[in-house]
N, C-alpha and C positions, 0 to 999 in steps of 0.2 A: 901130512905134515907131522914133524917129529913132537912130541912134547916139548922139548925144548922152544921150537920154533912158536908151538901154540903157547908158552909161557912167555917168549919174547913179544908175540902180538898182544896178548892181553893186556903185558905194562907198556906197551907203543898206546893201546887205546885208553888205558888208564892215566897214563900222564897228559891225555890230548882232553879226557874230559877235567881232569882236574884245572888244566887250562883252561877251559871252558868255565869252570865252574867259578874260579878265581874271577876271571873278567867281567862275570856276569855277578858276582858280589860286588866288586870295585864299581859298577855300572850304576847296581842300587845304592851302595855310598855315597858317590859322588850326585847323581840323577836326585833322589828323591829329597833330599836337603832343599837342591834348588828348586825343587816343586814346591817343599812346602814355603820358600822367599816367593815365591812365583803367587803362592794364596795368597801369602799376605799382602804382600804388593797391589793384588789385583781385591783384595778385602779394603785395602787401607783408599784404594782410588774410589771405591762407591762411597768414600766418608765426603758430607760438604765438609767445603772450606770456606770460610765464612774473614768476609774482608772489610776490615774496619778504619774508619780516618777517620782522623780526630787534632785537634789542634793544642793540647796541655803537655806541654811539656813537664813540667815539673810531678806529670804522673804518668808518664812515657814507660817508666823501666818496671812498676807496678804494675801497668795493665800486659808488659810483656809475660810479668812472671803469671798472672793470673790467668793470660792463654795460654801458659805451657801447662798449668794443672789441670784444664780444664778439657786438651787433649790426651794429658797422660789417664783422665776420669772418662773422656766420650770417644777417643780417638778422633774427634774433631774440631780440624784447624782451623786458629784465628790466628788474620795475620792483621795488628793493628799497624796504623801507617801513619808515621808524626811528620805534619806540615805546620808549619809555625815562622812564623806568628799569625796570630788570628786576622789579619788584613790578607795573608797571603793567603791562609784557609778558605776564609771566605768567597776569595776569589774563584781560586780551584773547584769548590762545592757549586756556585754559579755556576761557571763553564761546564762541571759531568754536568748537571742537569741540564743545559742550553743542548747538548751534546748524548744527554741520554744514556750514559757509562756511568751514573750514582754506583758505588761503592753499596752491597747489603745492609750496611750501619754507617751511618754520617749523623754528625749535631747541623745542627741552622744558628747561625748566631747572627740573627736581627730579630727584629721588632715583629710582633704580633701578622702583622697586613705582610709580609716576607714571609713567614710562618704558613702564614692561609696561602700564599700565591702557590709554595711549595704542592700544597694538600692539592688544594685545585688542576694543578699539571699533571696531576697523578703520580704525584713521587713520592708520596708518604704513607704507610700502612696505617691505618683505622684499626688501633689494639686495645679496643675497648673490650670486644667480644675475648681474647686474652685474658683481661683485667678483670675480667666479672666473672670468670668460668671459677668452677670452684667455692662454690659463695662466696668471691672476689677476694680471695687468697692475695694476691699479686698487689691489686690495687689497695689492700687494707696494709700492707705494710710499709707504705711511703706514706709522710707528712703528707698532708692535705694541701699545703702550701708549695709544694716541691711540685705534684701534681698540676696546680691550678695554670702554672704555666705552658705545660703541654694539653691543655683540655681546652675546647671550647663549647660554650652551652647553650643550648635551645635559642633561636633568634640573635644569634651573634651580627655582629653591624658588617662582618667577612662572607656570609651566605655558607658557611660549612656544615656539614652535618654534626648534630653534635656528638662528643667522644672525645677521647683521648687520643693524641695522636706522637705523645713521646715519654722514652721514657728517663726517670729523675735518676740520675748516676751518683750526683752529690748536690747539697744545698749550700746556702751562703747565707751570710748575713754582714751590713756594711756599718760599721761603728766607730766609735773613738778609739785609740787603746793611748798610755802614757804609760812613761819611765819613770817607775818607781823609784831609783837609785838619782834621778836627776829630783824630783821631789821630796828628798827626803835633802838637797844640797839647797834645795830652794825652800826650808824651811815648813814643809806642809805634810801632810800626812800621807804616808803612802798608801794608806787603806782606806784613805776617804778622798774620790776624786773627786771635785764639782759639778753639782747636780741639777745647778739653775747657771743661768747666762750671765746673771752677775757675776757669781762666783768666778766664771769662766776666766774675764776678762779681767778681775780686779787679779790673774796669774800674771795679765801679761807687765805689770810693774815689777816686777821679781822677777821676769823674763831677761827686762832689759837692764836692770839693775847686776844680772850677773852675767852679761855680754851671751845669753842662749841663745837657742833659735828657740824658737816657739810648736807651732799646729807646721806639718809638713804632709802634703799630700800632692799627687799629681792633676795640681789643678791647669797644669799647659793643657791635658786632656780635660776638655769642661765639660763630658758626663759626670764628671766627680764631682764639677761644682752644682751640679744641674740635680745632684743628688742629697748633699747636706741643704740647699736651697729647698728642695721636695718638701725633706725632714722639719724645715723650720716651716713652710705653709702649711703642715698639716697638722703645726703643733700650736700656729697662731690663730689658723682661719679654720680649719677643719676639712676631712676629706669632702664634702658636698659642696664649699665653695669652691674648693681648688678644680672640682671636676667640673663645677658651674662655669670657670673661667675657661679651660679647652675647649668648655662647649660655645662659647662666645658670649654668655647669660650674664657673666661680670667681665669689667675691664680689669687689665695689669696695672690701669692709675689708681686701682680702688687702696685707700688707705693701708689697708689687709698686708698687700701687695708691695707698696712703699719700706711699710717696717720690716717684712722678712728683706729687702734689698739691703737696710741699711743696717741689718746686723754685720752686715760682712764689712760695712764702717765702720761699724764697732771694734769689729775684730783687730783692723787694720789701728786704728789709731790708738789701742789699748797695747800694742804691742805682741800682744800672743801668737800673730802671725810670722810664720819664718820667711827669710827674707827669701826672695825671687819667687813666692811661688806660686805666682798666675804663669810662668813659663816650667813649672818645673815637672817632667815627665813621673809616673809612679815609680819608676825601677830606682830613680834617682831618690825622690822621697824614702821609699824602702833602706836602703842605704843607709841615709843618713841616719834613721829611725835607729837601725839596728845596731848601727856604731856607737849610738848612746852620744847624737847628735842635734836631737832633736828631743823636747819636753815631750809632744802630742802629736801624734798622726790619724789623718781619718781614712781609714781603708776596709775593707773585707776581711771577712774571717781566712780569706787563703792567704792572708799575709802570714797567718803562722807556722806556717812552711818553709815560707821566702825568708823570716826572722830567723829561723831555726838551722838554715843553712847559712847565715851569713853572720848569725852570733849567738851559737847554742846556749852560753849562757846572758844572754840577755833578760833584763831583769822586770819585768812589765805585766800591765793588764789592762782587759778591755773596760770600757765605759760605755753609758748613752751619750749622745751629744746633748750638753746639758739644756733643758729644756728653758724656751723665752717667755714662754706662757701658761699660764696652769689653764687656761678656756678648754686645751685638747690635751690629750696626750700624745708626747714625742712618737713620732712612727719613724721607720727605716727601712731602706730598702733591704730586702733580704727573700728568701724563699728562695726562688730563681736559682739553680747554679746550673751544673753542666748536664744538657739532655742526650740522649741519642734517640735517633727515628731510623724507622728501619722502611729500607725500601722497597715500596709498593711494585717495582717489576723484579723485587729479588727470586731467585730460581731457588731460593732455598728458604722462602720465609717460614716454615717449621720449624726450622733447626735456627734460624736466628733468633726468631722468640725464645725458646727453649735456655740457649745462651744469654739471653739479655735477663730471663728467667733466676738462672745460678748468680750470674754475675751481683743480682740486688738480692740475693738473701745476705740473712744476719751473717755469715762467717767472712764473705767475700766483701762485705760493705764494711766490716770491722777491718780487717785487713786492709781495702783499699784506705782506709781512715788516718789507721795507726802508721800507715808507710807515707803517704804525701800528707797529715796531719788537716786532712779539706772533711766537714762538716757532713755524714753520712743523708740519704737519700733516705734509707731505711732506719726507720724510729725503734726498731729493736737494738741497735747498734750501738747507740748513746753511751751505753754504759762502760762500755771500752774505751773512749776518748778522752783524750789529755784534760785537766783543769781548765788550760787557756781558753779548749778548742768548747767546753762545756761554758762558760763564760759566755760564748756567742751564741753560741745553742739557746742558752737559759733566756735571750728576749726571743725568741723567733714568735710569740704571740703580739710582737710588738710589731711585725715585717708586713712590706708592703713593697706592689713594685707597679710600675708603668703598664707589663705587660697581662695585666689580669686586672684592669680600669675600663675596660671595655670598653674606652673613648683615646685617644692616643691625640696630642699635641702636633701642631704643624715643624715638621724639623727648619725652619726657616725662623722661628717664633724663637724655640727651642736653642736657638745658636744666638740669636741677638740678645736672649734673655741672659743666657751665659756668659758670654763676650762682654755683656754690660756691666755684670759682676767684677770679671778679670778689671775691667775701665775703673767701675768705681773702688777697687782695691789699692790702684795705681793712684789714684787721684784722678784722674780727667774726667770724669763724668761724676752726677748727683745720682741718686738713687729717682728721683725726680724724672730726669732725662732719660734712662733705661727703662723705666716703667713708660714715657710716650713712646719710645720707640719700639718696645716689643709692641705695645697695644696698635701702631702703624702698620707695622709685618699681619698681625693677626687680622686687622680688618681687612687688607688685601690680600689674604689668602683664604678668607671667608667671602669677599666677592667675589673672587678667581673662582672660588668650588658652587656658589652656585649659581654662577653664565653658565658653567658649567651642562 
């Protein structure tokens, strides 16, 4: 071969590997990119995903944003899933469990005996051993009170073992609050609301003397009445008689009994009460309250929320309900707000502790605070939260609630006591006639249990 010819084959094979060489760079370009989506991908699929229901709306867009940080920190997803309203929640959370499909994280929203049936079916994690690991790190930073609702203790009247079996998201507490700007038109002071039951009522002459409403609250729904009625048996008669009477040991005719009925006479024929409102639903109370339509409303510390979206500058503060008796002191329902239980067949109960873990420290409980303005779980928190929302806070030693009584009322009892209230509001019934007829209900459903 001529040199020429061997200088021709050489760049025939020098151009055939540079071709080579080329495609097989292009190869690793393209190729190992998608290798490295390919880890991640397949990194990102061994992370749980952690699937939460929950029924609060008004703190929907909060617990979104707090599981998008909480993946951008673990790379592990929560997808929280809003079913609302609470009747429709309820619903759905019965059927997964009839059905066996619970969701990793779910609340329960009923009564104690609903509570324990859950535990008992085996759907709820025992996260006591959680709450105590750490010389009880976990458990030392929620209210005791927040607690008490998720805990049952040694010889519960439900057979559970006892522990802790949820954990506190946020607390409540259920009070008066009144408009200032409407009491300062009704000639009263606005820094000094009334602090006894006289006071209360000698408002509602000055109520009707300047065509207002009065006390608005959604008492169509008569947990609410079922709850300032609580407040006033436990401030006339004391907590031992009121649990003496669940337990059958005093009647609803007893004297005691009579006078907390016929406060709500009081109320009514003093004027302080707004008009309709044995029929009137909360959202509509709410409403009125915020439009600066009403003197006095009795609701929950999350109404400051629901105020706050519907008249930020609304002008108001909260109150006790002014006490009828000096014998006790005023109590209130409160403690109790919203739980989550995590489920005892979850495939990822590690990693949902852990989550439930972050979500109640101080930064995440400040946050979830300051965004839906709802009464923090964790007592480190406090210090971050609005005036209003610290106003409720400041009785929570005064709180009390149904589901930490360790004895729970017949809801049969419980509805004709309430209903008697809306009666004698309206006029058609005496405080008299409510008190034999609840005490009717109670004795036959104290035979019924035990033919039993």
């Amino acid at each position: 071969m001529t040199s020429v010819g061997m200088q021709q084959g050489r760049r025939k094979i020098s151009i055939k590997y540079e071709k080579t060489f080329f495609m097989f760079c292009a190869f690793l370009f393209f190729i190992l990119p998608l290798t490295g989506c390919y880890s991640k991908k397949v990194n990102s699929e061994v992370k749980a995903v952690i699937n939460v229901w929950h029924w609060m709306t008004d703190r929907d867009q909060t617990f979104q944003e707090l599981a998008k940080r909480y993946e951008e920190k673990t790379g592990v997803k929560v997808n929280f899933d809003l079913y609302a309203p609470s009747d429709a929640y309820t619903q759905k959370v019965r059927a997964a469990a009839q059905g066996g499909n619970l969701p990793d994280i779910f609340g329960i929203l009923a009564e104690m005996r609903d509570f324990a049936s859950f535990i008992k079916a085996g759907h709820v994690l025992d996260l006591t051993p959680y709450m105590e690991e750490s010389s009880g790190e976990w458990k030392n930073r929620f209210f005791i009170k927040a607690l008490a609702v998720n805990e049952f203790k040694a010889d519960n009247k439900y057979g559970i073992n006892p522990g802790i079996y949820g954990v506190p998201i946020d607390i409540m507490t259920i009070q008066m609050v009144y408009n200032k700007d409407l009491f300062r038109e009704l000639g009263l002071n606005p820094e000094k609301p009334p602090a006894t039951f006289k006071e209360f009522i000698e408002i509602g002459s000055k109520i009707k003397e300047k065509n207002m409403e009065g006390l608005v609250s959604g008492w169509g729904e008569v947990w609410m009445i079922d709850c300032l009625a609580n407040n006033y048996a436990f401030n006339i008669m004391g907590k031992d008689k009121v649990l003496a009477t669940i337990r059958g040991e005093v009647p609803y005719t007893d004297p005691d009994w009579i006078t907390v009925l016929n406060l709500f006479k009081e109320m009514q024929d003093s004027g302080v009460l707004a008009t309709g409102l044995v029929t009137m639903i909360n959202k509509t109370a709410e409403q009125l309250f915020a439009n600066g339509k009403a003197v006095f409303a009795f609701n929950g510390s999350w109404c400051v929320n629901v105020y706050r979206g519907m008249n930020p500058g609304l002008n108001y503060a909260s109150m006790l309900p002014p006490k009828a008796s000096d014998r006790y002191s005023i109590s209130i329902w409160g403690g109790a707000g919203s739980s989550f239980m995590v489920n005892n067949r979850s495939k990822n109960k590690e990693e949902v502790v852990k989550f439930l873990k972050w979500l109640t420290e101080r930064d995440q409980q400040a946050y979830l605070s300051e965004a839906t303005q709802n009464l923090p779980a964790n007592k480190d928190s406090l210090s971050k939260i609005s005036p209003i929302l610290s106003q409720f806070a400041d009785d929570m030693d005064l709180t009390t609630h149904p589901n930490v009584w360790g004895i729970s009322e017949f809801p049969g009892v419980i509805e004709t006591f309430d209903k008697g209230i809306q009666s004698i509001i309206i006029g058609e019934k005496t405080a008299e006639q409510v008190a034999q007829e609840a005490q009717r209900v109670k004795e036959r459903e104290l035979a019924r249990k035990k033919a039993q």
